[in-house]
N, C-alpha and C positions, 0 to 999 in steps of 0.2 A: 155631703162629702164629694171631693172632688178628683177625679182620674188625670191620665197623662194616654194620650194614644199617638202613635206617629200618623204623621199625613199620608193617604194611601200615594200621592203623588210626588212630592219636595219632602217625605220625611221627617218635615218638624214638627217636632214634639208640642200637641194639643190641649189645652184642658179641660176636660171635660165632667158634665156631673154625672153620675151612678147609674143613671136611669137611659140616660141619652143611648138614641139607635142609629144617628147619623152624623157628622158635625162638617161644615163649611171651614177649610182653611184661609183663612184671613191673608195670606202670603200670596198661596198660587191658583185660590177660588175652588182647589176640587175637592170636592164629597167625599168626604170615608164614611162608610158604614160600620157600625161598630156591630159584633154580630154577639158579643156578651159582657158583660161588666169585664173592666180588666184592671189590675191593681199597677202600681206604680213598679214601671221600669227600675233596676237597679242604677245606679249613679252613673257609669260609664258608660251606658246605652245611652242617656240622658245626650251625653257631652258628645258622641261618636257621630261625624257627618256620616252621613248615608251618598249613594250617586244621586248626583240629581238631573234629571233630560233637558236643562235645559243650555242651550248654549255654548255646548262641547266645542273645544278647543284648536284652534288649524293650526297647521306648521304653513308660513309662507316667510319667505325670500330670506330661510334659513333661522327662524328665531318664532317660537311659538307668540299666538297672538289669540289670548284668553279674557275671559269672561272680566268685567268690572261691574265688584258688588260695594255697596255703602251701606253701610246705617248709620244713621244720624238723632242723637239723642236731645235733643233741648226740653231742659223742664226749671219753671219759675215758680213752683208750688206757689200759686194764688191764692190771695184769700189766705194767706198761712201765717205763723209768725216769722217764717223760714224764707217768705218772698223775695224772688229776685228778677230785677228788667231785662236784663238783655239777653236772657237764652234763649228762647223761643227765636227772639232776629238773630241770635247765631247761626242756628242751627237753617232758617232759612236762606242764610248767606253762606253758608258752608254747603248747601245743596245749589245755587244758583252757580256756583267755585267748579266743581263736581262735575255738572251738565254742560257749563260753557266752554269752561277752558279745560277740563280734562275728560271732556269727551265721554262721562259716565250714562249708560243709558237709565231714562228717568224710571219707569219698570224697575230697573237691576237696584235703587234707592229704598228705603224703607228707614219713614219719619217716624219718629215716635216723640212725638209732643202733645199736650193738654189741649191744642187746638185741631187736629187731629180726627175725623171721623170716624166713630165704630170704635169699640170697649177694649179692642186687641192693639189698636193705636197707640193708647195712652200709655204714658214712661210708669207704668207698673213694674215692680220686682218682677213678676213673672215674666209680664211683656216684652220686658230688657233682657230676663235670660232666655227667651224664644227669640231674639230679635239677634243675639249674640249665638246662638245653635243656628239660625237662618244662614249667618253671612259666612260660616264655616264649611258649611254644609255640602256635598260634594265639591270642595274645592280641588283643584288641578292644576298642571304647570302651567304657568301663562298666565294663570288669574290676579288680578291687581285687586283686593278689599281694602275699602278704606273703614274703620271703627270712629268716630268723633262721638263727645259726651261736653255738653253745657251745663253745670247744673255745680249742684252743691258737692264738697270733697269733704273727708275727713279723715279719722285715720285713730285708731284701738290698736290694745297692745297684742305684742306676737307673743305666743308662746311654744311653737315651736319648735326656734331659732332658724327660720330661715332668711330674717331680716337683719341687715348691716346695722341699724339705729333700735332694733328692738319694737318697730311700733311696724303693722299692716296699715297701709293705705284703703281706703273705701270709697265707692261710690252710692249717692245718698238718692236712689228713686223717690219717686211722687209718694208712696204710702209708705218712706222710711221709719218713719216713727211709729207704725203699727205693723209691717212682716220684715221689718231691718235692710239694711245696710248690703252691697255687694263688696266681698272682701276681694284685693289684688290675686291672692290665688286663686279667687273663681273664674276671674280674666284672664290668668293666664292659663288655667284648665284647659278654658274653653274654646277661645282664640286665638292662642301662640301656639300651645303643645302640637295641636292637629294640623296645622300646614304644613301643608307636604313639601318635599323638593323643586324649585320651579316656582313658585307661587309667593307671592308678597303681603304683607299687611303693613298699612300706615296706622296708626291710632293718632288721633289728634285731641288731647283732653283737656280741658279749658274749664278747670274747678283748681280749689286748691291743694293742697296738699300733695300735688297727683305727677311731682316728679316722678317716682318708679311705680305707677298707677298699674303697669301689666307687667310689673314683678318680673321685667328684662335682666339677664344676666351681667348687663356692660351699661356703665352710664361713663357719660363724655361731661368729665367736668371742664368747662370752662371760664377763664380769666376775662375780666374787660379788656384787654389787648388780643383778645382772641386764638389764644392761646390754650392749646384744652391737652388731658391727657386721659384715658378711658380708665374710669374707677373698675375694679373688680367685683359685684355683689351677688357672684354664687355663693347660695347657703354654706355657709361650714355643715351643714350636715351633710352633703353630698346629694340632695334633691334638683333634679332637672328643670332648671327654670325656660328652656330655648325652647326649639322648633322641631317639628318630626326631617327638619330638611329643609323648610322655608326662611324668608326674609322678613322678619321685625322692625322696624323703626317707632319708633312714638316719639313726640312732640309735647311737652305740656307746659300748661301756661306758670309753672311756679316748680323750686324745688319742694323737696315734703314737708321743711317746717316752714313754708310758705306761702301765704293766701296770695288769690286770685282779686281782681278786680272788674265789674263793669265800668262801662265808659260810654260818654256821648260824643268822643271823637269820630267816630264815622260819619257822625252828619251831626247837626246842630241840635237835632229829635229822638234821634233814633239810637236808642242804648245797646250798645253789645260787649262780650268780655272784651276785655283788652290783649289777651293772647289772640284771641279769634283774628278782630282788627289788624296786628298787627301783621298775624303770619297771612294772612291775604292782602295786603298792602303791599307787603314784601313779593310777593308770588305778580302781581300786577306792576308793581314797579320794575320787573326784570331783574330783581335779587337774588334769586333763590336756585342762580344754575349750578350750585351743589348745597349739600346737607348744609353746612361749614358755614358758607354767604349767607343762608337761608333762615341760623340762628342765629348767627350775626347781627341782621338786618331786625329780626326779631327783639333782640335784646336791648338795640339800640335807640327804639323805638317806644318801647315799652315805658321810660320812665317821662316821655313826653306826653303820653296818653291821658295823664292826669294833671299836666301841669296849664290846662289853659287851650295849649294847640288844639288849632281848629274846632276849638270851643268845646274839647273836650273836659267832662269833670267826673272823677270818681265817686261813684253813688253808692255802691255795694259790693259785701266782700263775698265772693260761692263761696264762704267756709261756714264751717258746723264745731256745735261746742266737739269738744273733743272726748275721745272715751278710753281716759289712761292716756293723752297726748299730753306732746313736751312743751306747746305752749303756741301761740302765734308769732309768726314773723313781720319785719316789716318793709321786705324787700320784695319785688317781685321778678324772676329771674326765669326766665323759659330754661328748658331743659330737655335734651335728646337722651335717648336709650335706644339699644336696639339687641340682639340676640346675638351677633357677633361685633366686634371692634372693627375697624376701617379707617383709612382718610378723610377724615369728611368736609376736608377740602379739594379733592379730586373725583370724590363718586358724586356722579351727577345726582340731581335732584329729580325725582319723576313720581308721579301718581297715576 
């Protein structure tokens, strides 16, 4: 049997077995000693950042300038019948993005891919949702998180009613077929609800399905003339989809009846999704100086990835049979959300 203990240091929630008297965090390396068995935290303790010492926040030249956390999810379930090529070089092209050009320190990053050393690395259910309690985790004004997931999407039916189409988006970990599927409302639990005022999150998710993947209350639909106007998708139940006070954005590589594709357009070898591709192409090219340009240059991009250019060819789709889904799409169409509506041809672009 297995326990849950916070880290005497960073707070994130640990797992432990029964017997254990000390455990190493895998995060920030220090020792808790556990002084008696202890059973499982109730839910909310689970999701609740704690402070965390490290890298508290300055005020200079008039505009807080806080902490940059990432996590970055790439997983190709190997060896599976579920395999897929190009996450794993996603996910290390999306940390290479991170460190060069937006100045992330490499420390403040936390990979979790099948290549990955040490058992707490691996894109496990659990490790994903320690990995998503990490990057939340005393968050503060100033702080810029960025969320990014490579990997398989899908999507089961709601029954709540808090979905506009009637169906939950999901994210598919390394052992989905034996401890299940992450449902959109556990991303938005755990990552949206709790940012505070001052503080931002980008999510970047590059599977299918996974237009409203963190269950955002606003999606920006857009025309190919680039022309968009921001859907409405708060629950008619009247449940909180937004922020304690922070900033949301997400990015993903497809709407929800949508699949994703990998591609060899980035080099003539080397396979990565084709959302990833483009939306770093776009951010290199000088595209992307607001939200607006940024999916623009994305979308227009997108259906070249498979046609040949730069010897790009579509090899595989990140999706999963479906459970209660409406079917497969044959488009691929990036897509923003975010927690509140905007211009998003005049707010700058920034991570």
């Amino acid at each position: 049997m297995s326990l849950l203990v916070n880290c005497s240091n960073c707070r994130i929630p640990l797992e432990i077995s029964q017997c254990a008297t000390l455990i190493r965090c895998v995060i920030c390396n220090g020792i808790t000693r556990i002084a008696a068995p202890r059973a499982l935290p109730p839910p909310h303790s689970y999701y609740s950042p704690s402070p965390s010492p490290q890298r508290a926040p300055s005020f200079q030249g008039g505009a807080w300038t806080g902490r940059k956390k990432a996590l970055i999810i790439g997983i190709s379930y190997k060896y599976s019948r579920s395999e897929l090529k190009g996450c794993i070089n996603d996910a290390k092209c999306m940390k290479f993005l991170l460190v060069n050009r937006f100045k992330f320190p490499d420390d403040e990053i936390l990979m979790l891919t099948e290549e990955e050393e040490g058992p707490y690395r691996i894109p496990t259910i659990q490790n994903i949702r320690m990995g998503m309690a990490w990057l939340v985790a005393g968050c503060r004004p100033g702080d810029s998180l960025v969320f990014y997931y490579s990997g398989h999407g899908s999507q089961q039916r709601n029954y709540n009613g808090d979905e506009v189409d009637g169906f939950d988006e999901t994210l598919c970990p390394l052992d989905f077929e034996t401890r299940g599927m992450i449902v959109d409302d556990e991303i938005n639990e755990t990552i949206v609800r709790p940012l505070p005022c001052g503080a931002k999150l980008h999510a970047i998710i590059d599977a299918c399905h996974s237009g409203t993947m963190l269950d955002l209350p606003f999606l920006c639909r857009m025309n190919g003339s680039g022309q968009y106007v921001w859907e409405d998708h708060r629950p008619r139940s009247g449940r909180w989809k937004g922020t304690n006070g922070g900033e949301v954005i997400s990015f993903s590589g497809c709407d929800d009846n949508q699949t994703s594709a990998d591609t060899s357009a980035l080099s003539r070898v080397t396979l990565t999704g084709a959302m990833t591709y483009c939306f770093i192409q776009a951010i290199e090219r000088g595209q992307a100086s607001t939200y607006g340009s940024l999916l623009n240059a994305m979308r227009a991009s997108i259906p070249n990835t498979g046609s040949g250019v730069g010897g790009g060819t579509v090899t595989s789709l990140n999706t999963m049979p479906l459970t209660g889904g409406s079917g497969i799409g044959l488009k691929q169409e990036p897509q923003l959300t975010a927690n509140e509506v905007f211009d998003v041809y005049t707010k700058p672009f920034s991570l």
